[in-house]
CHARMM-style PDB file with segment names, atoms N, HN, CA, C and O in Angstrom:
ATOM      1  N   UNK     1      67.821  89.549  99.313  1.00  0.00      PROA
ATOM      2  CA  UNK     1      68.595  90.542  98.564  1.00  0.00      PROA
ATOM      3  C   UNK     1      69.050  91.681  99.485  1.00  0.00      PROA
ATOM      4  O   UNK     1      70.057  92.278  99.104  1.00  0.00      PROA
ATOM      5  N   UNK     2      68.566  92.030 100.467  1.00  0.00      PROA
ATOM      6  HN  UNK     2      67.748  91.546 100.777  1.00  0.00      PROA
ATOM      7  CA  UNK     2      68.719  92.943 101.493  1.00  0.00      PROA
ATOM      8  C   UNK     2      69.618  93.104 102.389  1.00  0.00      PROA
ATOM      9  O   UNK     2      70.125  94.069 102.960  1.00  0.00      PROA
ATOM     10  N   UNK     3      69.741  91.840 102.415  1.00  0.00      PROA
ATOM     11  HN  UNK     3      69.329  91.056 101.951  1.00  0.00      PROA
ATOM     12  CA  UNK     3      71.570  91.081 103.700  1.00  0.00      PROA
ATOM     13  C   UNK     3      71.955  91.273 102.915  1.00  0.00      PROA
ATOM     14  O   UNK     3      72.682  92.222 103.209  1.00  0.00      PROA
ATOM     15  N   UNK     4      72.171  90.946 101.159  1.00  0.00      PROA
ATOM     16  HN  UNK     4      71.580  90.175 100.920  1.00  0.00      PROA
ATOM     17  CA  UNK     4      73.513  91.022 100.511  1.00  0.00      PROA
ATOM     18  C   UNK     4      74.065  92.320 100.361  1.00  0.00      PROA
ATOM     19  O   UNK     4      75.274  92.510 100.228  1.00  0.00      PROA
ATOM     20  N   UNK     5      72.943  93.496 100.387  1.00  0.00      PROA
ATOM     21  HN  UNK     5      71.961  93.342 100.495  1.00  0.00      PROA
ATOM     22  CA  UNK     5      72.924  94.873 100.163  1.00  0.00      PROA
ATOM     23  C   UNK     5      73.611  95.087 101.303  1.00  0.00      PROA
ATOM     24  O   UNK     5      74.614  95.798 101.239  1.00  0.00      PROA
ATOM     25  N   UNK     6      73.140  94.424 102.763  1.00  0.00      PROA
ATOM     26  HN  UNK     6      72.326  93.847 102.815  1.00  0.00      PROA
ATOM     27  CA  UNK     6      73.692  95.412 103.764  1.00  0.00      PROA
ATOM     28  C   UNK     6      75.382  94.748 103.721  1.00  0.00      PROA
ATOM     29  O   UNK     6      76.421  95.399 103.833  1.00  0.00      PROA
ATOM     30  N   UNK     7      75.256  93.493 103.554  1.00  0.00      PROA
ATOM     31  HN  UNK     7      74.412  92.964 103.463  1.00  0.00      PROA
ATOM     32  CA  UNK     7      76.768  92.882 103.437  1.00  0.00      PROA
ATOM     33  C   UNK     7      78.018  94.013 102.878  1.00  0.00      PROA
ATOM     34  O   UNK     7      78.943  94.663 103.367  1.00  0.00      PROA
ATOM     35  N   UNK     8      77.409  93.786 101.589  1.00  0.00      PROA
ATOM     36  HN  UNK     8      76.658  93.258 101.192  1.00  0.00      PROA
ATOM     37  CA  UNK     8      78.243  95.191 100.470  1.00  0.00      PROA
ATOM     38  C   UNK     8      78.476  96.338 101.221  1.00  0.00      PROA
ATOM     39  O   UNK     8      79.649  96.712 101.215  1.00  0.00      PROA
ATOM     40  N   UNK     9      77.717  96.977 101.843  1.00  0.00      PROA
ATOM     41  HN  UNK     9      76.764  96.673 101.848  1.00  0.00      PROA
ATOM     42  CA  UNK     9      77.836  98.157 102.158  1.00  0.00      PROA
ATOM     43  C   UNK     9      78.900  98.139 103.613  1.00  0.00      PROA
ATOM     44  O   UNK     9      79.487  99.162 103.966  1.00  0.00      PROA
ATOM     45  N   UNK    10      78.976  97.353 104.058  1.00  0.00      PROA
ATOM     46  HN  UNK    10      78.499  96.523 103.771  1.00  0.00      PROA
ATOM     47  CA  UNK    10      79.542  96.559 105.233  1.00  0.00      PROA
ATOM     48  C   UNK    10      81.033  96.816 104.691  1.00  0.00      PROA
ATOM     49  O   UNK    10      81.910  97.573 105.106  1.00  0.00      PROA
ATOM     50  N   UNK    11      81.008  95.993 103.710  1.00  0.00      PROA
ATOM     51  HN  UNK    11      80.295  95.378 103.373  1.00  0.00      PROA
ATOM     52  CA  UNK    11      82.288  95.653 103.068  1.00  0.00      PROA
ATOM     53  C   UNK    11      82.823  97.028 102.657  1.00  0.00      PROA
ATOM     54  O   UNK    11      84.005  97.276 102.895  1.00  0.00      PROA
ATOM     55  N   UNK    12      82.152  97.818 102.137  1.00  0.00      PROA
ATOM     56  HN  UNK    12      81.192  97.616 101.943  1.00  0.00      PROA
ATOM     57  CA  UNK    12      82.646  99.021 101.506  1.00  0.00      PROA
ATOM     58  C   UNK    12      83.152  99.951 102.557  1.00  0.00      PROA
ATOM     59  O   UNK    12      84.236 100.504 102.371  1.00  0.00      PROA
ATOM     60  N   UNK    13      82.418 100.191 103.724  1.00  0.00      PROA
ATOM     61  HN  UNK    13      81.537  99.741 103.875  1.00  0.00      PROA
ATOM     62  CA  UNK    13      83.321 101.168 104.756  1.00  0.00      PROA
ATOM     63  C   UNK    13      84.227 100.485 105.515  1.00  0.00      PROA
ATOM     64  O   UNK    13      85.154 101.077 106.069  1.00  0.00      PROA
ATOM     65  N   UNK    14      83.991  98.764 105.644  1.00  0.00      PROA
ATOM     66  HN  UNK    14      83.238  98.283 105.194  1.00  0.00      PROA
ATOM     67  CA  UNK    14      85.670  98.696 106.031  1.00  0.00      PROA
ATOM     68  C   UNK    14      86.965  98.767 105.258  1.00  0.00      PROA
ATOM     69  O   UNK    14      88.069  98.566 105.766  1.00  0.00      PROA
ATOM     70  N   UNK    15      86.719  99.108 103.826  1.00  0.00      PROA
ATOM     71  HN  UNK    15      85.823  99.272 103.413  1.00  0.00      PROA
ATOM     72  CA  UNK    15      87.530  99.048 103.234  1.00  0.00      PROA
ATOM     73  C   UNK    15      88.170 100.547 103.076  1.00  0.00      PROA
ATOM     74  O   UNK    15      89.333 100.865 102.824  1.00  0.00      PROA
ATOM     75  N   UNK    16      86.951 101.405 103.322  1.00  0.00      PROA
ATOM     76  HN  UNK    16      86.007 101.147 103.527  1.00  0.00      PROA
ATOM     77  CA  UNK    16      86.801 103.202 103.578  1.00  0.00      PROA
ATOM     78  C   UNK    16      88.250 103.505 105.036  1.00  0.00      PROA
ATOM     79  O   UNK    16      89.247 104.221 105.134  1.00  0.00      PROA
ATOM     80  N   UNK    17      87.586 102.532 105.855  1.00  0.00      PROA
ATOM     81  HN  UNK    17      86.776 101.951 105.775  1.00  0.00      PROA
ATOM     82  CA  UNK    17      88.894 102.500 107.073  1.00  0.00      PROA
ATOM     83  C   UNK    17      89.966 102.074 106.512  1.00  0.00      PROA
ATOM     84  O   UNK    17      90.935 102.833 106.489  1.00  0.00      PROA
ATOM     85  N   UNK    18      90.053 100.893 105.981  1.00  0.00      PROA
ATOM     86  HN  UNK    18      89.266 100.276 105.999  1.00  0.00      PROA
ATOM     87  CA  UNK    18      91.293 100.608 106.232  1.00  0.00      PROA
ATOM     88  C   UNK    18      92.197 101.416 104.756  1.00  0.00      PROA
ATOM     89  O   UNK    18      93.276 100.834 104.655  1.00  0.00      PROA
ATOM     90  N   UNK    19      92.103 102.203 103.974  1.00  0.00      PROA
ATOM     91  HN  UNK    19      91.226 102.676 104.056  1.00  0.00      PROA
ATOM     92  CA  UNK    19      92.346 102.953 103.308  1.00  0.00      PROA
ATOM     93  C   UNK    19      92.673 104.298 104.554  1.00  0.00      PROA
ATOM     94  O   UNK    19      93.699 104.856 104.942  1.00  0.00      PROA
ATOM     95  N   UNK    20      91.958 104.359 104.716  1.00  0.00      PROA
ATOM     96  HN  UNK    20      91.125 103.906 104.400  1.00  0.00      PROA
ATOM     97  CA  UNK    20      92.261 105.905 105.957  1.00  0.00      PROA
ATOM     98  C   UNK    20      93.682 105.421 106.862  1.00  0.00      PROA
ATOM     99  O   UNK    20      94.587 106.191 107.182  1.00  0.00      PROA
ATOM    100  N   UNK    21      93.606 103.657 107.237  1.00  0.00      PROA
ATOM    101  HN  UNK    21      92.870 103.032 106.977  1.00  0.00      PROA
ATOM    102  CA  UNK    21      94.613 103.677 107.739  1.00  0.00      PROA
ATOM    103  C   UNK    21      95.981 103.503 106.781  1.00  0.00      PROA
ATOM    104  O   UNK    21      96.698 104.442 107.128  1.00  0.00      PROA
ATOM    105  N   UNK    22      96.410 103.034 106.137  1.00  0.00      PROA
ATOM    106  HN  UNK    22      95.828 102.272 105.856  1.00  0.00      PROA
ATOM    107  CA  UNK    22      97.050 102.980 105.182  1.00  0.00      PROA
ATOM    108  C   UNK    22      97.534 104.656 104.826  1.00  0.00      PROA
ATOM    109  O   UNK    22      98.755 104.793 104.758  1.00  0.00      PROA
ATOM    110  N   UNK    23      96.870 105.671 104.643  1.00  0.00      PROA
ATOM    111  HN  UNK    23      95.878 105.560 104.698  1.00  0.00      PROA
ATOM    112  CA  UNK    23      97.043 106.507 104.220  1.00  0.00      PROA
ATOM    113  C   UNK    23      98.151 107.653 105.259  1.00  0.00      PROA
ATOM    114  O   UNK    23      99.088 108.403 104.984  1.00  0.00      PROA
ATOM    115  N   UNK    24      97.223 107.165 106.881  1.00  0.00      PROA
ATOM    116  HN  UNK    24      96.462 106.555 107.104  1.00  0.00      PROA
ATOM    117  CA  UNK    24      98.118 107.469 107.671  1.00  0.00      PROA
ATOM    118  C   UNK    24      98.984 107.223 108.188  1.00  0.00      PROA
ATOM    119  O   UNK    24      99.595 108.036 108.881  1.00  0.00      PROA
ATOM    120  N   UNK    25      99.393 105.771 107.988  1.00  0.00      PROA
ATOM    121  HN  UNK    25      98.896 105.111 107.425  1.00  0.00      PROA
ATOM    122  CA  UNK    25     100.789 105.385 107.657  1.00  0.00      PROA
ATOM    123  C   UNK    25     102.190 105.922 107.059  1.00  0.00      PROA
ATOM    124  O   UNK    25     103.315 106.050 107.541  1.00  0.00      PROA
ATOM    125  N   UNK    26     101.665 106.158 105.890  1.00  0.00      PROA
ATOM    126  HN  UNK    26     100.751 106.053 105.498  1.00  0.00      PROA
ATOM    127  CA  UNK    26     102.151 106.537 104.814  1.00  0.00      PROA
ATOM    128  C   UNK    26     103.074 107.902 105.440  1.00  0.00      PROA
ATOM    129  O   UNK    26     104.287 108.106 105.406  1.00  0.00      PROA
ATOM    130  N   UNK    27     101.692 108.909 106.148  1.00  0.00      PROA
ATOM    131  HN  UNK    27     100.707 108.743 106.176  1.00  0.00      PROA
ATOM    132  CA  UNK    27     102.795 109.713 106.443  1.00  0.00      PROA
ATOM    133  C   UNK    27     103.280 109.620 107.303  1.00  0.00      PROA
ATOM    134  O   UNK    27     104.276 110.339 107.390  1.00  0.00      PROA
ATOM    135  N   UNK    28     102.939 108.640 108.624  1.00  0.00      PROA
ATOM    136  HN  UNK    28     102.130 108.056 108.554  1.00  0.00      PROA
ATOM    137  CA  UNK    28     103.588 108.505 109.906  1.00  0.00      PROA
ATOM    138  C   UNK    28     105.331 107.947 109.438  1.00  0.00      PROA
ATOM    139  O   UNK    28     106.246 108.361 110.149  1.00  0.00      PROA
ATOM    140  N   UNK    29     105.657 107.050 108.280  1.00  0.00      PROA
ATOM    141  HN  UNK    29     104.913 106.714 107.702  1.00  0.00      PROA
ATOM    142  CA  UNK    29     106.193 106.526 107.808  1.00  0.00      PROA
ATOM    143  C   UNK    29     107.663 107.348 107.903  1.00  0.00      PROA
ATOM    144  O   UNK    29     108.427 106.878 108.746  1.00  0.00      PROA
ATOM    145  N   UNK    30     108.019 108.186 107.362  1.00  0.00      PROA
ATOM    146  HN  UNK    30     107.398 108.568 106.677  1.00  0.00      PROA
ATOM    147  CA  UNK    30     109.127 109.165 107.273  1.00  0.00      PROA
ATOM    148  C   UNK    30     109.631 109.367 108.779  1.00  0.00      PROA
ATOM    149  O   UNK    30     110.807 109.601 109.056  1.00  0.00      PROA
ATOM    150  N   UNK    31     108.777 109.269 109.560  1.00  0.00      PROA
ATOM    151  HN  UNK    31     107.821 109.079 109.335  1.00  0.00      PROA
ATOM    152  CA  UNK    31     108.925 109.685 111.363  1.00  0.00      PROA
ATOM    153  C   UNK    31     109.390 108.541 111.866  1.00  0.00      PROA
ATOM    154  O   UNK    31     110.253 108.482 112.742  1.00  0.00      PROA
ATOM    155  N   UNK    32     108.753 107.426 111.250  1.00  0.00      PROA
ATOM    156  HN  UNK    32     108.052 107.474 110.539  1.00  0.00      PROA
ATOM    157  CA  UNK    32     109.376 106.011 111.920  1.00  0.00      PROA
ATOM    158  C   UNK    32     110.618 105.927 111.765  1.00  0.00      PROA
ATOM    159  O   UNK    32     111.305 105.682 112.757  1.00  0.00      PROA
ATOM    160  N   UNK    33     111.284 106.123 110.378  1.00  0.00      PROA
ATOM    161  HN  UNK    33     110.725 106.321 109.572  1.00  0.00      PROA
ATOM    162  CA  UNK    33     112.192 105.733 109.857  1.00  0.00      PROA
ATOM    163  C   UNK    33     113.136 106.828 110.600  1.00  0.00      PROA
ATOM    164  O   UNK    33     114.197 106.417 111.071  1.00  0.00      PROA
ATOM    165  N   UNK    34     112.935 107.653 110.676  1.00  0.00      PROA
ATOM    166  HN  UNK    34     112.073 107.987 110.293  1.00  0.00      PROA
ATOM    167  CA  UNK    34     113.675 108.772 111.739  1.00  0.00      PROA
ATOM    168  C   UNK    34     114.014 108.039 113.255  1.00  0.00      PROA
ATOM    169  O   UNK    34     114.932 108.311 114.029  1.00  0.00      PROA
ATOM    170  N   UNK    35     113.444 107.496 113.325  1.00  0.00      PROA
ATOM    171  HN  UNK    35     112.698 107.275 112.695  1.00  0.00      PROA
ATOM    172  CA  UNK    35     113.347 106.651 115.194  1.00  0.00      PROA
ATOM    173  C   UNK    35     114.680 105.572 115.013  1.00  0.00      PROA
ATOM    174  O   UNK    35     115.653 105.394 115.746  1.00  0.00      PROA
ATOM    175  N   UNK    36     114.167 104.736 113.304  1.00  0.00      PROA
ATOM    176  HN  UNK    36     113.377 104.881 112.708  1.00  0.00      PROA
ATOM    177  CA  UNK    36     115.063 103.729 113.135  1.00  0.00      PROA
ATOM    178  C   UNK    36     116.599 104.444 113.320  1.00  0.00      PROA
ATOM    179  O   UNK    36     117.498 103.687 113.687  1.00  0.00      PROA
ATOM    180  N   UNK    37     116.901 105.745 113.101  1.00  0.00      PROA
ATOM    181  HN  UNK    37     116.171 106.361 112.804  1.00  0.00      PROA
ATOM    182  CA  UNK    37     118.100 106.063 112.642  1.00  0.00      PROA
ATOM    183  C   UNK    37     118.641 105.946 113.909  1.00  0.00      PROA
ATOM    184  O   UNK    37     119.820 105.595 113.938  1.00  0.00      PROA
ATOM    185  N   UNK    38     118.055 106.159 115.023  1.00  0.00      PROA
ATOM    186  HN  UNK    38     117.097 106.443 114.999  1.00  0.00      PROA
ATOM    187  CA  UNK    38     118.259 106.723 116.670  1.00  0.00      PROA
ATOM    188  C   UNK    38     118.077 108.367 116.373  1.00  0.00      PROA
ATOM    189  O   UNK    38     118.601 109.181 115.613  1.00  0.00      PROA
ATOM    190  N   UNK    39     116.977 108.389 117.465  1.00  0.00      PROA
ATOM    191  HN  UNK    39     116.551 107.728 118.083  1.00  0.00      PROA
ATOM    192  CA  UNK    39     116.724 109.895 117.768  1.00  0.00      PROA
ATOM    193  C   UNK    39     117.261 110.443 118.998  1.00  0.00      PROA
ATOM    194  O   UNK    39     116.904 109.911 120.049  1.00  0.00      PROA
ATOM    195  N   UNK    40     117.984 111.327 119.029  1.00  0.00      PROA
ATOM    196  HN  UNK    40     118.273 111.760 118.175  1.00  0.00      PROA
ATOM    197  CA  UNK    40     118.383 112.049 119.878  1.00  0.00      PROA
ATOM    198  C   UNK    40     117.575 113.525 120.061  1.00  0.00      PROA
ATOM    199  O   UNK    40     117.384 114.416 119.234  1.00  0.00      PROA
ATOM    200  N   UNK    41     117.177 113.422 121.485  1.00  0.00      PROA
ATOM    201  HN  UNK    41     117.333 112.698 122.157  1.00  0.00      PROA
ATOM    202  CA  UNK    41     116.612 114.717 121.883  1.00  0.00      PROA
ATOM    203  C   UNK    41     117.478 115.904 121.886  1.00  0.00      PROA
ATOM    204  O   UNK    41     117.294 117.055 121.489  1.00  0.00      PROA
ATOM    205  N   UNK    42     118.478 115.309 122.445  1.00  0.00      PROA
ATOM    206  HN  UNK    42     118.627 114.375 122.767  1.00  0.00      PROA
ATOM    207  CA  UNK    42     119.347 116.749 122.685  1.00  0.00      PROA
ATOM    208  C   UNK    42     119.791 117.116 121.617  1.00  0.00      PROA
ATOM    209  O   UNK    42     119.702 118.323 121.838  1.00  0.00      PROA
ATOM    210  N   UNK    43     120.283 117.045 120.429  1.00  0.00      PROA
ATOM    211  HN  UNK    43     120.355 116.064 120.249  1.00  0.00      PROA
ATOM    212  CA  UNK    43     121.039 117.622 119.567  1.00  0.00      PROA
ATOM    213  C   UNK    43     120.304 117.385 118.202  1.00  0.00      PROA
ATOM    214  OT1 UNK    43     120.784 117.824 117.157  1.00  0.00      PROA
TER     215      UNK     43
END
């Protein structure tokens, strides 16, 4: 019962990450789409 406990708990903070990443996506997201347009430094 103890592996399955640690399993779960296993399962639960990679899911803790990959939520964190997702999230920072989200806002990196608006910046990407800025790149897609072509970014120009100078102007």
């Amino acid at each position: 019962m103890l592996e399955l406990e640690r399993s779960l708990d296993a399962a639960e903070k990679a899911g803790v990450r990959l939520c964190s990443l997702c999230r920072a996506a989200q806002e990196l997201e608006p910046l990407l789409h800025g790149f897609d347009r072509g970014f120009d430094p100078e102007g």
